[in-house]
N, C-alpha and C positions, 0 to 999 in steps of 0.2 A: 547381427548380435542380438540375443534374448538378454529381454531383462529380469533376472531373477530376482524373484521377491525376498523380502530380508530374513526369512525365518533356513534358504537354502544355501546365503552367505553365511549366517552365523552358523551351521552347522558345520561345512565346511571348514571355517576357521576354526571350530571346535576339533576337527578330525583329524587337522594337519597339527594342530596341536599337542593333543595327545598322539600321534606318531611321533612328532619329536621329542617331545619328552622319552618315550616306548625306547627309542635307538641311542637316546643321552645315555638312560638308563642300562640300556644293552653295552654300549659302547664302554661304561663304568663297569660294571659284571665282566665283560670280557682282559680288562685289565687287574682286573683284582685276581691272585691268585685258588682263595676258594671258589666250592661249586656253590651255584647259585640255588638259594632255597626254594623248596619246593611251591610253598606259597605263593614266590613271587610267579613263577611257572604259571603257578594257575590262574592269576590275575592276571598274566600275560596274555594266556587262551581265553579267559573271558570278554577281553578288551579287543581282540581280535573277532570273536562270535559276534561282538555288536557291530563291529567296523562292517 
């Protein structure tokens, strides 16, 4: 077992975080009957560019 230093935990924690929120939010859109704005689209592909 490596022990990772703390700056590669907390990003991690950052990464799975914002994915869950990412699929809340997808999970919400896919229930709702309109389409989903394009804005959020694009925030979606940016969050994914850095991931």
């Amino acid at each position: 077992m490596k022990k990772y230093p703390k700056s590669s935990i907390l990003s991690t924690v950052v990464v799975s975080a914002l994915w869950s929120t990412c699929w809340l939010s997808l999970i919400a859109y896919s229930f709702q009957p309109k389409k989903p704005n394009i804005k959020m689209t694009r925030l979606y592909k940016q969050a994914l560019m850095q991931i």
